[in-house]
N, C-alpha and C positions, 0 to 999 in steps of 0.2 A: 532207853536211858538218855536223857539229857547232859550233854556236856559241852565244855566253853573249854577250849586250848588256846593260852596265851601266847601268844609267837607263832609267827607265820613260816620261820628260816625251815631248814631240813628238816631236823628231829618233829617241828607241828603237823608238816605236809606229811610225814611217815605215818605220825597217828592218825592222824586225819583219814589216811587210808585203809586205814585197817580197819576204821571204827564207823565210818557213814555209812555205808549198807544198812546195816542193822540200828542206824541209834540215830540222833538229835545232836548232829554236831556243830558250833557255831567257833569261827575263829576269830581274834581280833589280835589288827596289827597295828603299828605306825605306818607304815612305808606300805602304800598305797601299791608300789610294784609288785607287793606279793602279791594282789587276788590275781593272778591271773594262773596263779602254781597251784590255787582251788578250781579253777573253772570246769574242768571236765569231773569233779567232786560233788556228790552232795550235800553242800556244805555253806552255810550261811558265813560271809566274810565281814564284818564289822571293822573300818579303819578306825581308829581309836586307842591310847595307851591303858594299857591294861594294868597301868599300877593306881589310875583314876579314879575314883569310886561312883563319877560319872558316867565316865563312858562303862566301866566295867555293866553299872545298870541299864547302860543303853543295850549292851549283847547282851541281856541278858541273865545275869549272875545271880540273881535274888532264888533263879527255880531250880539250880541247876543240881542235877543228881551229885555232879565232880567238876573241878575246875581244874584244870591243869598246865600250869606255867614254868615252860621249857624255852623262854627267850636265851638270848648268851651272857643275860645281867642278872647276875644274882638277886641284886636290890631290887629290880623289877620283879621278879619272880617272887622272893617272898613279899613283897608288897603287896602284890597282885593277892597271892592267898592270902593273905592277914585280914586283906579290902574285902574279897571275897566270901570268904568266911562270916565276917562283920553281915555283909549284906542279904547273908541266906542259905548260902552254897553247903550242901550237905555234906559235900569232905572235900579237900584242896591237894596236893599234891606239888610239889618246888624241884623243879633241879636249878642245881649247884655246882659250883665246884672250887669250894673251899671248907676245909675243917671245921671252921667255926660258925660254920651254920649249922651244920650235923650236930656239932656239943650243946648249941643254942638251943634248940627247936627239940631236942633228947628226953627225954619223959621227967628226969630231975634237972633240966636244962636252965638255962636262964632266961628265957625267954617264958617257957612251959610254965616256970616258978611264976610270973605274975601276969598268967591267964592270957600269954597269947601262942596260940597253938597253932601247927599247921601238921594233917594230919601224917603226913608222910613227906621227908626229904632224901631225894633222890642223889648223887653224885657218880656219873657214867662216868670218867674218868676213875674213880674207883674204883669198880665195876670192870674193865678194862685192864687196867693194872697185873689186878689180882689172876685174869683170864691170862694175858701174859707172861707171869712167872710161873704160873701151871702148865703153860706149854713147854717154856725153856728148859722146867726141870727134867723132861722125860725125851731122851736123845730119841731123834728122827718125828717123832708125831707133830705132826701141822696143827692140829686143836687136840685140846684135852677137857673134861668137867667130870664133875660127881655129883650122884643124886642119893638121896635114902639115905642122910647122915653119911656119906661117902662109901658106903656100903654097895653102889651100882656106881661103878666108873664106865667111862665113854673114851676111848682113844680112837684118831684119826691118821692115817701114815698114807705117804705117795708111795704106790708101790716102783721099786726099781727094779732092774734085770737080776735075776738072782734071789730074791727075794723068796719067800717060802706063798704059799696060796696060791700061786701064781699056773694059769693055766691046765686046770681042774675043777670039774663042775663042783658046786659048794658042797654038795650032799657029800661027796667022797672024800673032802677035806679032813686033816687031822687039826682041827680047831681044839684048840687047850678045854679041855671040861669045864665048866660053868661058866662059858663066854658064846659070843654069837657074831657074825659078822651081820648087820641091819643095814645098812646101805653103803653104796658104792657111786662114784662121782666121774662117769666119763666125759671128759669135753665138759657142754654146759648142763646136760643131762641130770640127776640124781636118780638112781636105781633101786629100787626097794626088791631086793635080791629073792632067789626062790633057790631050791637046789639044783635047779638045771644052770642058773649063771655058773661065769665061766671070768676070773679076774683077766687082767691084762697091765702089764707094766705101762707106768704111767697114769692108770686108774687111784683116786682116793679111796680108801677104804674104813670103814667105822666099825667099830669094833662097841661091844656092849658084855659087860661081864660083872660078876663078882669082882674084888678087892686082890683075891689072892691069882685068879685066874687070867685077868687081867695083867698083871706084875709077869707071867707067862709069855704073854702076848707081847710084850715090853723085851723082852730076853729075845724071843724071834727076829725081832729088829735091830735091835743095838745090845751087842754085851755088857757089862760093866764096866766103867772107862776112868780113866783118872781124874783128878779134880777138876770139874769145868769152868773154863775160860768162858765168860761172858763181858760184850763189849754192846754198852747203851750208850745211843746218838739222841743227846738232849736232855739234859737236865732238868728239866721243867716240874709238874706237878706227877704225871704218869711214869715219867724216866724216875724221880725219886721213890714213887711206890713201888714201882718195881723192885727198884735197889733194895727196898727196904724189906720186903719178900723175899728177895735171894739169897741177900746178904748171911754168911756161914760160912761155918770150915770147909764144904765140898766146895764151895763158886770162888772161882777169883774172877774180881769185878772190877771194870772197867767207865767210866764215863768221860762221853767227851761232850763240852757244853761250851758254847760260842762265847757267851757272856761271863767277863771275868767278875762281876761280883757274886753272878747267882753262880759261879765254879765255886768260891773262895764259902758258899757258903754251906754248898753240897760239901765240902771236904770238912766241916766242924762238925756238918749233920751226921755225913756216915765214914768216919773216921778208922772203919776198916775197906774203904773205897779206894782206887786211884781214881782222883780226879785232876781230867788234862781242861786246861782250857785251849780250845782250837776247834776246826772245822770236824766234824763225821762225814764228807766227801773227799777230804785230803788225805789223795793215795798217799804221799811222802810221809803224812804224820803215823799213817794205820803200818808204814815199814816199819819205822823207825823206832814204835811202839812195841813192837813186834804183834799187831793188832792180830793180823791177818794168819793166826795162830788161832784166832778165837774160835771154841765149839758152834758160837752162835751169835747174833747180831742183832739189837732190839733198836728198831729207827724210832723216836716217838716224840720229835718235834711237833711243830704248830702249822707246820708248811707242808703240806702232800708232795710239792715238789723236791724239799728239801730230803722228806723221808723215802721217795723215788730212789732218788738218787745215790743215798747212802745206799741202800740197799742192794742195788743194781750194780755199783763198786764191789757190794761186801761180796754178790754172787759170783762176781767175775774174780775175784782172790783165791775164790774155793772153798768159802768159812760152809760148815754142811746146812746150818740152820738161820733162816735169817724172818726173824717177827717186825709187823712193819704195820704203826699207826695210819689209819685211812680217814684224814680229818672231815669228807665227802664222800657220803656212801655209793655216789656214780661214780667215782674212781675206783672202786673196788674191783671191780672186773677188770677193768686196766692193769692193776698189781698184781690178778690173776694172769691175764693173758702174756706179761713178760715174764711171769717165772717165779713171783715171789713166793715164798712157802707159806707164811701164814700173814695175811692184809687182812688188819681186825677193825674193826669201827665201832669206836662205844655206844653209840645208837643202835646196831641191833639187840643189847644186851638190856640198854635201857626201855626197849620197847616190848621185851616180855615181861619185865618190871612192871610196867604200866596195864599191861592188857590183867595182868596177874592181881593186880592192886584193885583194878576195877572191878574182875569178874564177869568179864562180859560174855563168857560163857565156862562151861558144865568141866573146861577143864585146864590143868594148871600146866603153862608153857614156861619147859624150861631149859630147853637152852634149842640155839636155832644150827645146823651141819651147813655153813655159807651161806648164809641166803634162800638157800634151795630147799631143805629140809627140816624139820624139827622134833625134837624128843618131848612130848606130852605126857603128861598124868594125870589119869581118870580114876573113877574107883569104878568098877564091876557092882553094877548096881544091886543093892541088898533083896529087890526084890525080883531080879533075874535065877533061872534055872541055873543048878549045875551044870557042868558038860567040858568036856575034850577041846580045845582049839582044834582037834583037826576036824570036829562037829559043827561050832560055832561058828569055825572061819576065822577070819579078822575083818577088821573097814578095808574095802576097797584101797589099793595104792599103798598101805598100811602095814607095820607086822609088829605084833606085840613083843620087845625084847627084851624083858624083865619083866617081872610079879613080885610082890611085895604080901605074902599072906602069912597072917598070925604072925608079925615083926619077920620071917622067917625070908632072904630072897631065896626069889627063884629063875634061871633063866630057862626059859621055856621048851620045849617041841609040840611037835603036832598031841603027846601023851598026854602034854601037863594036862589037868584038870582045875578049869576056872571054879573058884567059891564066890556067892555074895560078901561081900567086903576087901577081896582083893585089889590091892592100887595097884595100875597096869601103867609102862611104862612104853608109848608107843611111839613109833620113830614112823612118820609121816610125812606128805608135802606140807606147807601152810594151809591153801586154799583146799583141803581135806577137815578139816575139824569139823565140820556139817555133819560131813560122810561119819566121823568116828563118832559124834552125839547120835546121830542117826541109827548106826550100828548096835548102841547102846539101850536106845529106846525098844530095839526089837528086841534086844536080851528079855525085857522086863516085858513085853507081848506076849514072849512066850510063855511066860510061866502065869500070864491071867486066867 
């Protein structure tokens, strides 16, 4: 596959990487000082502005399978695909991150209404948000998602002293019926478990279940609790979607945002909010508040250091749960190694968006366990043999923990028995997906 990434910053270098092994990747930037964050890539760099319809044909654009424009300018971006598009480019793709380019660009849009299309518009902040308030709602779990129409939930918890799982091999575990523990996070580690593992406090753990069994799983950790106190540092575009997610009769909801006109205008927006204007690092204001009451903490300013720092206040207070924007996905293990519960970065989310949108291979990534690990869906090839997982196996490093057969779930054992057409739901490293096509291909071997 031929493809051309507009913008050189983090989010191009991430694609970039994931995608030059295998494909035809060409970058172009303005700012000459990026090619040196391609050099050990391979990866063709074009200095050039990509909203040009010159330069965009100097890199290239006229052949290009996908064009993809993730600069931090909106204007640039959709320009870039509109130019692109114009010039040859078999489908475009824009991140954004404002409203009115999603309504714009939307299939009865106004842009769409008089023939100018771009095929797919992205907003990782969005994306982000929504990740956010799905964690905050579900007391103790660090990450949460749903797959299969919400039907296959995913919960993440640190385990503490006390806690239940804890120091017993898995196999003798009383895990809730139709759930499964698929991997486990010591140090920097990710463990794709067997029944001889053995938890240890302090370990993350992932949980993979049914809807109702799950909910189970959620009870082992935290009981029922009275209405929860939520306190977001930053008002911006993410700190409002949040809000706007939470906001209900269970959350009371707090914001603190520096800036007194974008305060004055979160409080007409969400009018069942308190909104303070003042610092989210100001221990005297989080007293006085009675902040540091709050169940949980969401940093999601524009500053890593700013969001640092609320955070590391909020942990030293005691609040039990603190969620915390990582505008730099190298700081990410930084926010891990001091202690923060959950350091998210809208680029990882955004970039199974993109691998997804491409298809650049046999199977659909969707959602990534920190950096280290990922939940995949594949379908069980139609022209593969029946048979037992405990016959087939799994991919190497791999364990299938959920099946999706005849709309029906299922979370698996060694018993289940795989059918042609079943979507399998496999929790993996990254650098495995070979290993699980691979695996795949020999299903359908077998039955030649």
């Amino acid at each position: 596959m031929k493809l051309l990434i507009v913008g050189g910053d983090d989010i191009g270098v991430e694609i970039a990487s994931d995608l030059h092994r295998a494909h035809d990747v060409t970058v172009i930037d303005e700012d000459e000082n990026r090619r040196s964050a391609f050099e050990t890539l391979d990866v063709q760099f074009v200095r050039g502005n990509g909203a040009d319809p010159d330069d965009l044909r100097e890199a290239g654009a006229e052949g290009v399978d996908a064009l993809i424009a993730c600069t931090l300018n909106d204007d640039v971006n959709v320009l870039a695909c509109l130019a692109g598009k114009g010039l040859g480019a078999s489908r475009t793709l824009a991140f954004v991150s404002r409203q009115r380019y999603l309504d714009a660009f939307a299939v009865e849009g106004a842009m769409t209404r008089v023939g100018m299309t771009i095929d797919r518009v992205l907003w990782p902040q969005r994306i982000l948000a929504r990740q956010i308030a799905n964690i905050v709602r579900i007391p103790r779990a660090v990450d949460s998602a749903s797959f299969a129409g919400d039907r296959i939930q995913m919960r993440e918890y640190r385990l503490e002293e006390g806690d239940p799982f804890i120091g017993t091999p898995l196999a003798a575990l009383d895990v809730p019926k139709s759930s499964l523990i698929v991997g486990s996070i010591r140090d920097e580690s990710f463990i794709v478990p067997s029944g001889r593992t053995v938890l240890e406090a302090g370990d993350k753990v992932v949980f993979l279940g049914t809807k109702g069994s799950v909910t189970e799983v959620e009870r082992a950790f935290a009981p029922r609790q009275r209405r929860m106190r939520v306190t977001i540092v930053g008002g911006g575009n993410v700190g409002f979607m949040v809000a706007e997610r939470l906001q209900g009769p269970g959350v009371h909801l707090t914001i603190i945002e520096a800036d007194g006109e974008r305060a004055e205008k979160l409080a007409q927006l969400l009018p069942g909010v308190l909104v303070l204007q003042g610092d989210g690092t100001d221990l005297e204001l989080m007293e006085a508040e009675r902040l540091d009451d709050s169940d949980a903490v969401v940093a999601v300013t524009n500053d890593d250091g700013k969001n640092l720092l609320a955070s590391l206040l909020a942990k030293q207070v005691g609040i039990p749960k603190v969620v915390t924007r990582v505008g730099r996905t190298r700081n990410r293990r930084l926010f891990e190694r001091v202690g923060i519960d959950s350091p998210l970065t809208s680029r990882s989310a955004a970039l199974q968006e993109v691998l997804n949108w491409l298809h650049v291979d046999e199977v659909d990534h969707l959602a990534t366990i920190e950096d280290r690990a990922e939940i995949m869906e594949v379908q069980y090839p139609e022209s593969a043999m029946r048979g037992f997982i405990r016959d087939l196996g799994a991919p190497e490093h791999s364990l299938i923990g959920a099946i999706v057969h005849h709309d029906r779930v299922i979370i698996p054992s060694g018993d289940t028995e795989l059918s042609p057409g079943d979507r399998l739901f496999i929790v993996t490293t990254p650098d495995n997906v070979a290993e699980v096509e691979g695996w795949l291909d020999r299903q359908c071997r077998a039955d030649a």
